[in-house]
N, C-alpha and C positions, 0 to 999 in steps of 0.2 A: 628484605625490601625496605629500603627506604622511605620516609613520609613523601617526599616529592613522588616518587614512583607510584604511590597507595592512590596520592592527589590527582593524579594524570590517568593513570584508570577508571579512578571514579569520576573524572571528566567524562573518557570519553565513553563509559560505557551510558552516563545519564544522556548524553547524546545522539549513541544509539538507539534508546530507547525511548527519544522522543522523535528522532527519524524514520527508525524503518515501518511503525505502523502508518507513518502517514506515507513514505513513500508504496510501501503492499498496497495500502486502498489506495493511489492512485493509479497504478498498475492495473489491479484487478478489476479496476471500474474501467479501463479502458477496454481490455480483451472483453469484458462482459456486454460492453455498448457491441464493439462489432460481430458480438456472438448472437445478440439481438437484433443488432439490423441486416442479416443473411437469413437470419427467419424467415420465411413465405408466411405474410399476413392471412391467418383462414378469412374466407369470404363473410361468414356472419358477422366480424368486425368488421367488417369495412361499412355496411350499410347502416 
């Protein structure tokens, strides 16, 4: 392998691993909102 080759992997693996945890929590934070708001509110919160 090459240095240019070495250099380009470690691009974009630093990339991905400044991507994918912020793209999982954006993801996960959405199904979780709409996993929350199908809930049936129990009636003691409400009042």
């Amino acid at each position: 392998m090459s240095f240019v080759d070495g250099l380009l992997l470690t691009l974009v693996n630093t990339v991905a691993c400044l991507m994918l945890p912020k793209l999982l929590s954006v993801i996960l934070a959405d199904k979780t909102k709409s996993e929350v708001a199908t809930q049936p509110v129990p009636s003691s919160e409400i009042s």
